[in-house]
N, C-alpha and C positions, 0 to 999 in steps of 0.2 A: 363445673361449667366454665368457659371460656369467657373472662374479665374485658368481653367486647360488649358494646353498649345495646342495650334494646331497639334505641334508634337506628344502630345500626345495623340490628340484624335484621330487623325490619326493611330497611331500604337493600340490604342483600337480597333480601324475599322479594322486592321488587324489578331490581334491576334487570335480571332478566328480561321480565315483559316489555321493560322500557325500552330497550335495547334491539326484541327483533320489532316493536311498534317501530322504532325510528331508522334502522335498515343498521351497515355496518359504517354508516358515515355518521353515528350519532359522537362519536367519540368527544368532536370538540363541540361544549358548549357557547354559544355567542353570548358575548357580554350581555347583562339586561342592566347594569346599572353602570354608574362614572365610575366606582371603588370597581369592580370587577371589569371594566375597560382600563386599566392600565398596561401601558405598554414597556416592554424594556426593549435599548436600543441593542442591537447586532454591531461589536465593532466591528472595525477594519472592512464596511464591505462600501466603502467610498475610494476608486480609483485615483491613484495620489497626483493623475495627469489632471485631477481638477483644480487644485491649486497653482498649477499652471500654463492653466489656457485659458482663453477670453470668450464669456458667454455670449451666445448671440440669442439668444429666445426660448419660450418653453415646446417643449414635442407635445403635437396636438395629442388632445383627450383621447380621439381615436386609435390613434397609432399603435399597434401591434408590437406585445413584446414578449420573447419567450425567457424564462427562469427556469434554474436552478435550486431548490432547497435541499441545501443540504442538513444531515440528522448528525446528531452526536454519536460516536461511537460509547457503550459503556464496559465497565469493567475495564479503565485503562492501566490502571496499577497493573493487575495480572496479566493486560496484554502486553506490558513493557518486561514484565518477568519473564513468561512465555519467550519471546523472539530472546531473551538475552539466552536465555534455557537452549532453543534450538538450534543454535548456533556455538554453544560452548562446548567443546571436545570434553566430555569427561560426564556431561549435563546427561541425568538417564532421558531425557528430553531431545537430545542433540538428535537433527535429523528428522525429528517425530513429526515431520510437519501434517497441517490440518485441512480438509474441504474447506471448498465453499461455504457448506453448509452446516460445516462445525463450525467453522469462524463467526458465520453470522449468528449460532443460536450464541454463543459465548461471548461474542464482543459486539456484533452489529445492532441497531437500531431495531425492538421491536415491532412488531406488525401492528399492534395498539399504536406506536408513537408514529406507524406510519398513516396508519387510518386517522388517528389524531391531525395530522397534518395537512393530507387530502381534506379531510372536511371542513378544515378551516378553509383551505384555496376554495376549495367548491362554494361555502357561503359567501367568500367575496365575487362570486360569480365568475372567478379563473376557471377554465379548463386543463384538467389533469390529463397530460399526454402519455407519460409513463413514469413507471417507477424501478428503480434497478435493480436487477437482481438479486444484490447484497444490501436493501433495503436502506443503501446512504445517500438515495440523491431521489427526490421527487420532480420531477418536470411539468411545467405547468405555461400556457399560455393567457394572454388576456388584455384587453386593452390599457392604457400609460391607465387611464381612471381608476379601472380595475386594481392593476399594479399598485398604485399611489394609496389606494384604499387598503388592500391586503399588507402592506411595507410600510405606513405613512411616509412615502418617498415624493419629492419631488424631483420632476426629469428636463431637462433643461439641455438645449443645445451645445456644443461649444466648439471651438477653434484652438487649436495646436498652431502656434504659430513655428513651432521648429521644424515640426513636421510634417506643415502647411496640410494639415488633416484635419474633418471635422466629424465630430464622435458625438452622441449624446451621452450621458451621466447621469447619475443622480447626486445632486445636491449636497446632500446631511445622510449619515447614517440611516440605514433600516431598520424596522423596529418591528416587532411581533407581539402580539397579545402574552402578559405576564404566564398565562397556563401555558404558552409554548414555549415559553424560554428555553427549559431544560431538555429540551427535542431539539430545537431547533439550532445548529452550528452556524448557520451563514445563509447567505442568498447572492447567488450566482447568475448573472446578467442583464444586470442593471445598467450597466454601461456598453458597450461597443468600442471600448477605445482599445483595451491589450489585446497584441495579439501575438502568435508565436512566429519567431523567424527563425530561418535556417543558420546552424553552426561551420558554415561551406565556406571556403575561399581559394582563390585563383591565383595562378602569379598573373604580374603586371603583364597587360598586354596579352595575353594566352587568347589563341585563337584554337578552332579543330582541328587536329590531323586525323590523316589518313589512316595513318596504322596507331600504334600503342605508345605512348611518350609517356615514362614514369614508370612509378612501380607496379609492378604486378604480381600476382600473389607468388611464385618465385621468390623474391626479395624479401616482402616484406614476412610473410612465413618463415624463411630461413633467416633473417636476423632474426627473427624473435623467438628460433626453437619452436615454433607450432607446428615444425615437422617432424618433432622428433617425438609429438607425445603419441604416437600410433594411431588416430583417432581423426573420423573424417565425419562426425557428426551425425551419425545415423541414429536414431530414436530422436533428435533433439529437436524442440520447437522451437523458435524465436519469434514473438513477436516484434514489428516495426513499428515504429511509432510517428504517424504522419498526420502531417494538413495538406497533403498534393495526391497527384497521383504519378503513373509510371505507364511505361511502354513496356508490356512483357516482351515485343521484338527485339527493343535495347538489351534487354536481361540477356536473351539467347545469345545476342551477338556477343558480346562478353563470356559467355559461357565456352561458345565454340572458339573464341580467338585461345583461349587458356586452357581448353582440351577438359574442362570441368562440365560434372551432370549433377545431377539431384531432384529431387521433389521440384515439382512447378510451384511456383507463387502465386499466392491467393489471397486475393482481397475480401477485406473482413470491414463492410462498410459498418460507422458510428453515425446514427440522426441521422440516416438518409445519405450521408455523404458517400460517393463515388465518381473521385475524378479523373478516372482511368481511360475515360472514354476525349476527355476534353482535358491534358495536365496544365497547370497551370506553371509561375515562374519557380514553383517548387521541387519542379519534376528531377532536376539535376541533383536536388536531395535525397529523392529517397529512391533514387536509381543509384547514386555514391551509396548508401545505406545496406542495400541488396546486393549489390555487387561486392563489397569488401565481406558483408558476411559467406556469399559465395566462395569468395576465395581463401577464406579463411577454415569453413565447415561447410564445404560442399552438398554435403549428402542431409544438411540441418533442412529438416521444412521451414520455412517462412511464411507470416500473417502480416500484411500489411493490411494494419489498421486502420482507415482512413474517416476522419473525424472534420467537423467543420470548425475553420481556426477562430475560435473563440473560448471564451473562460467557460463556458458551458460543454462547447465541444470536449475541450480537455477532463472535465470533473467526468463526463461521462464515459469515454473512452476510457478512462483511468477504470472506473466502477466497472466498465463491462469487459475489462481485460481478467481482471480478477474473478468476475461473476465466471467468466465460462471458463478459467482454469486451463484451458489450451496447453498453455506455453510453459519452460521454466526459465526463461531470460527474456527481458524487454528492454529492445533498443532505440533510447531517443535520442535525435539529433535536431530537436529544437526545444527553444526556451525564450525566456523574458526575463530581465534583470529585475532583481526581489524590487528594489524601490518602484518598480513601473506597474507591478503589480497587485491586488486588494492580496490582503493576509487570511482571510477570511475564505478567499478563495486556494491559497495556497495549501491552507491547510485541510479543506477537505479534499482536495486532492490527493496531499499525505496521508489519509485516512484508506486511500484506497492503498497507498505505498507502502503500508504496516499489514494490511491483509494481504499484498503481496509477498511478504517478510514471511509471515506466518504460514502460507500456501508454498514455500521452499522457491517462491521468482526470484532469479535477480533479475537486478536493474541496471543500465550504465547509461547515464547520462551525458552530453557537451557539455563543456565545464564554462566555452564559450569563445569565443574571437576577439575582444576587445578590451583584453588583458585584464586586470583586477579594476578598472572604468566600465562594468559591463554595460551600464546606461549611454555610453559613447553615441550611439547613433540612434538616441529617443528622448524623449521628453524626458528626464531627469539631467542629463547630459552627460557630460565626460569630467565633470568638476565632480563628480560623486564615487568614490570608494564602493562596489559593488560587486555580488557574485551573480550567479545565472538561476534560477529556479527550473525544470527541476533539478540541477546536480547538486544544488544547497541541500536537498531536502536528505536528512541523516539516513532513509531508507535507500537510498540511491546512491551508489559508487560513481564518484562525480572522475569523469575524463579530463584528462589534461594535455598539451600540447607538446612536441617535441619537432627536432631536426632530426631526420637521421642518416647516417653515414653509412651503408654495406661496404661489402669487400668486394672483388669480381667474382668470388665462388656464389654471392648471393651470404653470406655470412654477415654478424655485425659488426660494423667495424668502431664508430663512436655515434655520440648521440650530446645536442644541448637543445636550449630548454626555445621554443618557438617565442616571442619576442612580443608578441598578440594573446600567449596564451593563456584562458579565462584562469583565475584564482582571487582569493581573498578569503574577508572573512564574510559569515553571513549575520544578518540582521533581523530575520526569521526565528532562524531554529538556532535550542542551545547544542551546547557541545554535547554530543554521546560519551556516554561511558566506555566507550574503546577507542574512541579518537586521542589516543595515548602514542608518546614517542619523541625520541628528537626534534625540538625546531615546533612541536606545536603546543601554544600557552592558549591563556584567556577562557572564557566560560561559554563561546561560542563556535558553533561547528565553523571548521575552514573545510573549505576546497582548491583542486580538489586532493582524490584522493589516492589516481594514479596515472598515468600517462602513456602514451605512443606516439608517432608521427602524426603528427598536424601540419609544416607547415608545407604551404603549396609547395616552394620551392624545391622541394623534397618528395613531392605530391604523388598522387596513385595514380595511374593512369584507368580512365573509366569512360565505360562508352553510354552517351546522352545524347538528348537535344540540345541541339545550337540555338542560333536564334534562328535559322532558316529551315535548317536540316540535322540527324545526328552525324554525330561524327565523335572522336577518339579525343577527349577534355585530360586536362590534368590536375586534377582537385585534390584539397586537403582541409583545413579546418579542423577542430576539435569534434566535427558532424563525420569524420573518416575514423577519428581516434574511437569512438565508440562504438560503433559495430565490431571492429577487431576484438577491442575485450568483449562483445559476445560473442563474436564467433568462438573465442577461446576457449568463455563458459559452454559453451553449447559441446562444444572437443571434452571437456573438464565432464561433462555430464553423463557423456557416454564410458567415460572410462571410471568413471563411480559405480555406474550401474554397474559394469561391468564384474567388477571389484566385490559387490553385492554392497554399496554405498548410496549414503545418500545423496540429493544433486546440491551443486554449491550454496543455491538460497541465497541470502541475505550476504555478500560476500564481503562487507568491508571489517565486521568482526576476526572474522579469519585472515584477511588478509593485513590488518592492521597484527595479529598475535605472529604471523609468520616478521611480517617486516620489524618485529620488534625483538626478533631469536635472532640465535645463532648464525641462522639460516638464509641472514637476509641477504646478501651477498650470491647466493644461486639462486634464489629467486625473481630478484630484480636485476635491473641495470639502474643504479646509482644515476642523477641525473645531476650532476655540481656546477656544468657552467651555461651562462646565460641567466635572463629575469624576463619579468614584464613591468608594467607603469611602478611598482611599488611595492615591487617582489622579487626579492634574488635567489636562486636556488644555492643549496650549501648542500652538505654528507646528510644524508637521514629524509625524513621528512621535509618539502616545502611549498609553501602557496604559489608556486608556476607547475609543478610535474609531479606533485604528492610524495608518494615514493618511489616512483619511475615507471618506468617501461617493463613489460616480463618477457624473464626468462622462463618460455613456458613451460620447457621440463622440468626445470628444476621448482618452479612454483606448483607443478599438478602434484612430483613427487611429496611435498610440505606437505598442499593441502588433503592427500590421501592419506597424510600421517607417516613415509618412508622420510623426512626430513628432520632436520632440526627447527624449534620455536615455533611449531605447529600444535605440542602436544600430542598424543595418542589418540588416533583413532577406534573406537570401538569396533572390534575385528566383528566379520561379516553375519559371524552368529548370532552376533546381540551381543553379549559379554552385559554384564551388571551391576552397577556401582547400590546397591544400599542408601535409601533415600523414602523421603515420602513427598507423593506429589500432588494432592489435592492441595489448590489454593485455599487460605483461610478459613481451615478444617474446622475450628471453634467457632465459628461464626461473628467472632468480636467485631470484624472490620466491616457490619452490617452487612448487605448484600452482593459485596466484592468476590468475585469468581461465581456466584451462584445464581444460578437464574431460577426465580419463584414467583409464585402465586402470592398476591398482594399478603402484606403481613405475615407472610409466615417467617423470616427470618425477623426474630425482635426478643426483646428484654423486659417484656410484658411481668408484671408478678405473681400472674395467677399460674404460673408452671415456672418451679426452679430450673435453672441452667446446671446440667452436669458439673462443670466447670465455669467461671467467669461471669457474665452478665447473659451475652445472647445465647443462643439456641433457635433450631428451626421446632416452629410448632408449627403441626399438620392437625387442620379440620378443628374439633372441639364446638361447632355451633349448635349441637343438637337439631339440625337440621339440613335437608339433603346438602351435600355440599361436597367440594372438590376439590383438594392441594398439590400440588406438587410442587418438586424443589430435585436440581437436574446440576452437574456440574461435568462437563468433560475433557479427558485425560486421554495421554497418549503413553501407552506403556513397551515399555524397550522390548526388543526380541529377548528371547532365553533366560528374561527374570521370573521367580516366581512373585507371584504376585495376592496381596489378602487385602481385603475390603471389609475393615473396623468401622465401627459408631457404637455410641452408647445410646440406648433407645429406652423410653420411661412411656407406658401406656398407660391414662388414665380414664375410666369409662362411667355411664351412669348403667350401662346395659348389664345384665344381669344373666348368668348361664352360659352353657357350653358353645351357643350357636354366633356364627360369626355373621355379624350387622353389618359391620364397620372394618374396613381395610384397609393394608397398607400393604403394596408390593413395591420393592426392589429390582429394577431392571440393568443391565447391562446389556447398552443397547438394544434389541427387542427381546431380549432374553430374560424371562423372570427367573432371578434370582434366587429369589426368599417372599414368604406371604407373611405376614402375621395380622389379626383382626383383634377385638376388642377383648376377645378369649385368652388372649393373652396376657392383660391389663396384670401389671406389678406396684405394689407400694414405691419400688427407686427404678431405677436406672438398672439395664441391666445390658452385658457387652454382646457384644454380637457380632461375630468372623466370618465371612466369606470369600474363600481360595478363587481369584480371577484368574489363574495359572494361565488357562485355557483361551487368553486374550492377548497373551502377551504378543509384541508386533503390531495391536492395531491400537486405534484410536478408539476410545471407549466414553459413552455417558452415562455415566451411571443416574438412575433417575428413583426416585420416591414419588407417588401417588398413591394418596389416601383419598378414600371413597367412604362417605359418612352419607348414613340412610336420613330417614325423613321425622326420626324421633331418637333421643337418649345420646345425651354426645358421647364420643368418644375422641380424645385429644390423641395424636401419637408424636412424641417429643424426644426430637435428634439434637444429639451433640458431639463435641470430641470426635470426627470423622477422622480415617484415616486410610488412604491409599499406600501400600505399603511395598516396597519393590526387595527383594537383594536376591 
């Protein structure tokens, strides 16, 4: 019999009924005593503009405020193994990337912990608006009282005197009832102060012309080799990443001036937002945005995302770009310097940056305009050492700035470093384990991490609104350097596919292993002269131009594996390195990679462990009950593939007939059955050939089904996924 207590199996017998009496909001308990009302506070979710502005009063009781909660991601050990996995050339992982909806069963927030969460906002009388598809962001409105009661926050007026702007805030950190702590990451829109600006700039004096002044995809295509990779975008998605809107007529004329077609652009409004009809001063953003990815991968479809610019706006755009999976490249060209920012908010944002990782997106970020001072033109100011969020964020390939020089054939002729353009270190996030190379120390990520044309002077030419009317502008900014790298991934995707490859994902791995070979030299363009505020560029790596500009043949050739300091790519059949890949097969590292049914991963003494301490135990209550215990895995093409565990049945039931079950799934596929008829004195192994999977992403699952009398235990250990 299972060494669980009376009382408790008792109160299992109960719960149920408790459960559908109270509805599916019963999850969170309200405090009834002072020991059981304690709260723990939320760091980092006080806006740091409150330490330097001057309060003028409290925001009435009334006043309407919409939030954010954001949930913890779990299992992040093995989501940090994972993304190293799928992205390492050699990894039988490499490529394997995951759903939506494998990510979320593996790493996102449970639906307990979201139901957990609603029911708290619903008892502080918030109304829950929505919840996001990858179950990491709850949305909730309610009045400051409401808010102040649900956060113990107090919200107070205040005054930016630099920025002659007045924002409300809250006070003192947020705090949540001690049973949410470990659900709950942060709370997202407490303030109204940060907000995102564009990475765009103009030369002096720049009025509209008539016709085309600058570059246009001619130019800048042919210095960069994007014409030579044969490839004009077609399969490739790109989402835009905005807080404006655009004139799909500007798009056209752009189009037809430079003899280019493609997919129409479509708007993908976030919370409502759509400012397509009415654009605001942003619109020369994300018309620069669409037009340089035009002319760089024409035939790519385009999503411009349009989000309302706030810390909210952003956490959700982030969550619903990932939820629907669309895209395999997102291009942003706005940000906020990390000091201007809550940390709290950064990082669940990154949470959505890592499910982009792991769903094979990449990302390319503005690294920014206002050189390694990126607080230059905000409340923290220009006396502060700072990079841009998000191109800090280690999931994101942070852009950087350049000059550049053609020939008259349209060829490259030279290139240094724009004078403005964003780099530094960050103060956020640490260093990645492949931010490895020349030129870069210390234990924190730098940006960025590669570079193009930025500066106007050198600028694109692009057709927009004036102030009056559109006309022919000549822009540039680190907000032009980032669509080009995705136009490039988007070229780079198609000729993967083509290849029978996977799409580039998470690109700074890679491109960090190439710039660090042989090979670096036809990959890049070396970028050695010029700096910014407190940054000079030299050979290799540096905090103005990372490791340069691409050369796009010779980098698609690396990254498809025909180069040097790429490594070898796994040829299109699969090919098979010999490996095992379920995470913490023994179960020692308690419930890391495995997703289960309360207690059954434990070190309990009433059933020995195969091996070591833990072990998963399934069912043993002697009464109706239900376990499972589910982990999944992405198996290479062309391996063979076997599914080991050591299993020890122990039962009180008696005879040939099976009570008590346990089946084995790969994915809706039963496996193997065994019931209580099967009960053994030990342990005993058990092989099943997954051959018949290899190439897809697989969960392998256990549920045990125990009747209403006579337990029977069924006890795993020693798992093993086994590839060669």
């Amino acid at each position: 019999m299972r060494p669980r207590s009376l009382a408790l199996a008792s109160a299992l017998a109960v719960l149920p009924l408790t459960v559908a009496s109270l509805g599916a909001t019963a999850a969170y308990a309200a405090p009834t005593s002072n020991a059981s009302a304690a709260r723990v506070a939320l760091p980092n979710t006080v806006t740091p503009a409150v330490a330097h502005s001057q309060k003028s009063g409290d925001v009435p009781a009334a006043q309407q405020i919409s939030v954010a909660v954001s949930l913890k991601l779990r299992n992040t050990a093995e989501l940090d193994r994972l993304l190293s996995a799928l992205s390492t050339k050699g990894s039988p992982e490499y490529g394997h990337y995951l759903t939506p909806a494998q990510f979320t069963e593996r790493f996102g927030p449970t639906q307990a912990d979201v139901d957990q969460v609603r029911s708290y906002l619903a008892d502080q009388g918030l109304k829950v608006t929505s919840v996001s598809a990858n179950r990491q962001v709850v949305n909730a409105t309610g009045s400051n009282a409401q808010i102040a009661k649900a956060f113990g926050t107090h919200e107070s007026r205040y005054v930016d005197q630099q920025e002659n702007k007045t924002f409300f805030a809250n006070d003192a950190a947020a705090s949540v009832p001690a049973s949410l702590a470990q659900v709950v990451q942060g709370v997202t829109g407490l303030n109204n102060k940060t907000v995102r600006t564009t990475r765009l700039a103009k030369p002096n004096g720049s009025t509209p012309h008539a016709t085309p002044n600058g570059f246009g995809p001619a130019q800048y295509d042919g210095a960069y080799n994007l014409n030579k990779i044969s490839a004009d975008g077609t399969g490739s998605t790109v989402a835009l990443w905005e807080f404006d809107g655009y004139s799909s007529g500007n798009l056209k004329t752009y189009d037809s001036q430079f003899g280019l077609s493609g997919p129409a652009v479509s708007t993908v409004s976030v919370d409502g937002a759509n400012y397509d009809s009415k654009p605001g001063e942003g619109q020369g953003e994300v018309e620069l945005d669409s037009e340089i990815v035009r002319g760089v991968a024409p035939k790519a479809q385009q999503l411009v995302y349009e989000a309302p610019n706030t810390d909210q706006g952003e956490l959700d755009m982030a969550a619903q770009i990932v939820s629907e999976n669309k895209v395999s490249v997102i291009s942003i060209s706005w940000g906020s310097c990390e000091p201007d920012t809550t940390a709290a908010s950064m990082t669940a944002v990154d949470n959505s940056f890592k499910q982009a990782a792991a769903q094979g997106i990449s990302i390319f970020s503005a690294s920014g305009d206002d050189g390694s001072r990126d607080c230059t033109r905000s409340t923290s100011g220009s006396s502060v050492k700072a990079v841009d969020f998000p191109a800090s964020s280690p999931h994101n390939t942070g852009v950087g700035g350049t000059n550049l020089s053609v020939t008259g054939s349209n060829g490259y002729s030279s290139e240094s470093a724009w004078s403005t353009a964003g780099g530094g270190v960050s103060t956020q996030f640490a260093q990645p384990s492949w931010q490895t190379g020349t030129g870069i120390s210390g234990s924190m990520r730098t940006v960025p991490d590669v570079s193009s044309n930025a500066d106007p002077n050198s600028g694109f030419a692009i057709y927009t609104q004036g102030t009056s009317s559109p006309g022919w502008q000549v822009y540039g900014g680190t907000s032009a350097a980032a669509p080009l790298w995705s136009g490039y991934a988007a070229l780079f995707n198609q000729k993967a596919k083509a290849a029978g490859q996977s799409a580039l994902g998470e690109a700074n791995p890679k491109l960090y292993s190439i710039a660090n070979g042989s090979g670096y030299g036809s990959a890049f363009h070396d970028v050695t002269s010029g700096k910014n505020q407190d940054y000079s560029t030299k050979s290799g790596y540096d905090q103005v131009t990372g490791w340069g500009s691409p050369a796009a043949d010779g980098l698609s050739t690396a990254l498809l594996g025909g180069g040097s300091g790429g490594g070898t790519t796994p040829p299109p059949s699969g090919g098979c390195t010999s490996a095992q890949l379920l995470g913490n097969a023994g179960f020692e590292s308690g419930s890391s990679t495995w997703t289960s049914s309360s207690g059954v991963i434990t070190n309990d003494s009433g059933e020995a462990a195969h091996s070591g301490s833990y072990k998963a135990w399934l069912d043993g209550y002697g009464s109706a009950h239900t376990d499972t215990l589910s982990q999944t895995v992405s198996i290479p093409a062309g391996c063979k593939a076997s599914f080991s565990f050591w299993l020890h049945i122990d039962t009180a039931e008696t005879g040939s007939t099976a009570y008590d079950k346990l089946t084995v799934q790969a994915n809706s596929t039963t496996v193997a059955t065994y019931s209580n008829a099967n009960a053994a004195a030990g342990y005993v192994q058990k092989t099943i050939d997954l051959s018949a999977f290899a190439g897809k992403t697989v969960t392998l699952k256990f549920t045990g089904v125990e009747d209403s009398s006579q337990q029977t235990s069924f006890v795993i250990d020693d798992t093993a996924l086994s590839i060669s």
